[in-house]
C-alpha positions in Angstrom: -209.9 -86.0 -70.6 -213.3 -85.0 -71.9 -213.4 -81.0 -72.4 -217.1 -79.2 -71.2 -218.9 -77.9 -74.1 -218.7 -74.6 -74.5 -221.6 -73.4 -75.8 -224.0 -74.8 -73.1 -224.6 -73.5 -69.5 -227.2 -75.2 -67.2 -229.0 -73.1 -64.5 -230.4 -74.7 -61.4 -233.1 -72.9 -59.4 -234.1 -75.5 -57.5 -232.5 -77.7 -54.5 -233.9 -80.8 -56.9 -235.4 -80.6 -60.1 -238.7 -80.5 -61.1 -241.8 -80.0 -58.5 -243.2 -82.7 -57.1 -242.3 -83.9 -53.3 -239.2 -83.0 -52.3 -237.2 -86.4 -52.0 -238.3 -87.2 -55.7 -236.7 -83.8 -56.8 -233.4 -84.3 -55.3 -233.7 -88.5 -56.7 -234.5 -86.8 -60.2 -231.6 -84.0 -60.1 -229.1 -86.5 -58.7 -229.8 -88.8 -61.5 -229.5 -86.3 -63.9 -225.9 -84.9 -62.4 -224.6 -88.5 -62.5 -226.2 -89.2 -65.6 -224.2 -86.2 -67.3 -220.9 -86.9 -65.3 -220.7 -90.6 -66.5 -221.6 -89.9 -70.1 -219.4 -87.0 -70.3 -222.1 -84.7 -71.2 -220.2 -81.6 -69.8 -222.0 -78.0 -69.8 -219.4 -75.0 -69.6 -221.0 -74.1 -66.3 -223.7 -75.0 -64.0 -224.8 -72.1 -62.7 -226.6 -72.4 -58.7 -229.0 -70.0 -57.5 -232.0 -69.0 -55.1 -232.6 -72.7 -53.3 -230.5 -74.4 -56.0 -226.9 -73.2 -54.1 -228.1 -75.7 -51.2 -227.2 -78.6 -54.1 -223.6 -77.5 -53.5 -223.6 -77.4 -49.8 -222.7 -79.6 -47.0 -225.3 -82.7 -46.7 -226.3 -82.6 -50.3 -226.8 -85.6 -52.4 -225.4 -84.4 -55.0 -222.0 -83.9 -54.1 -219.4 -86.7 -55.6 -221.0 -85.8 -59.0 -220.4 -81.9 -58.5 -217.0 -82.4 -57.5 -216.4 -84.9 -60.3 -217.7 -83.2 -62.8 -215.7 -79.6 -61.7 -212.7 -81.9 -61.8 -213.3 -82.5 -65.8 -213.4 -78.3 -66.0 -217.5 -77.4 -65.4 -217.2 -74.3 -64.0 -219.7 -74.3 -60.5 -221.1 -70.7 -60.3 -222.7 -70.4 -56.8 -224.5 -67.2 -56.1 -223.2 -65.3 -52.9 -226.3 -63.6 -52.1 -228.4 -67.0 -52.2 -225.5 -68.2 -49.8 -226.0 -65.3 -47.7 -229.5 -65.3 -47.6 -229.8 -69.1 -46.3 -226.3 -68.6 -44.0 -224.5 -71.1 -46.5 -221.6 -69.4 -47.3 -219.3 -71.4 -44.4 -220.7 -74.9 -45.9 -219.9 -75.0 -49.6 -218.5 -77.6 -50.4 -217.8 -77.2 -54.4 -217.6 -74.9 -56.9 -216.6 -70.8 -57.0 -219.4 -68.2 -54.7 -219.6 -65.5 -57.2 -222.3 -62.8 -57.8 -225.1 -62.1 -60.4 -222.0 -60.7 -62.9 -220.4 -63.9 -63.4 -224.3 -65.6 -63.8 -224.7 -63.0 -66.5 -221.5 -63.2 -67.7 -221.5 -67.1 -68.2 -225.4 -67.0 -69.8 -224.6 -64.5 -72.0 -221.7 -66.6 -73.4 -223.1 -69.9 -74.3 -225.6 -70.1 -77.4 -227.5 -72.8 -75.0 -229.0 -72.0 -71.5 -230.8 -75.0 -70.2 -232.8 -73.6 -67.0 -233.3 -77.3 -64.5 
């Protein structure tokens, strides 16, 4: 079993990645998400926040390689507020709804914060 490295934490902002039209963001961040869980390219956490939380929701894209790559030990940081704020928190479907501490607290860990 591959083991997350722990130096790294990626931060998604974004329900997609980049900003161009909004089906080419999601195409873009699901590629990316699958790219990583079938090379084994596992950040300690992936932290989720403002429109980025809707990523781990139901209906997103990007589900089956969230789950898969929680199951190989990424901690999923999703922030409760955000949930709140877009009436989410009854439709997550992966990962742990925390608050801005354990953003801070996993940031402030790695030696690598990748914002996406």
């Amino acid at each position: 079993m591959p083991i997350p490295n722990s130096d790294t934490v990626l931060l998604i902002t974004h329900n997609g990645m980049g900003s161009a039209e909004p089906e080419l963001q999601l195409k873009l961040m699901s590629t990316y998400l699958k790219l990583l869980d079938e090379h084994n390219i596992l950040p300690a956490a992936i932290c989720f926040y403002t429109d980025g939380v809707k990523l781990a929701a139901t209906g997103s894209p990007v589900l089956d390689s969230l789950k898969s790559l929680e199951s190989k030990g990424v901690r999923l940081i999703l922030c409760s507020t955000c949930l709140n704020f877009f009436d989410l928190t009854d439709q997550v479907q992966v990962g742990i709804v925390g608050g801005m501490a354990d953003i801070i607290e996993a940031q402030f860990k790695a030696d690598k914060v990748i914002s996406l």
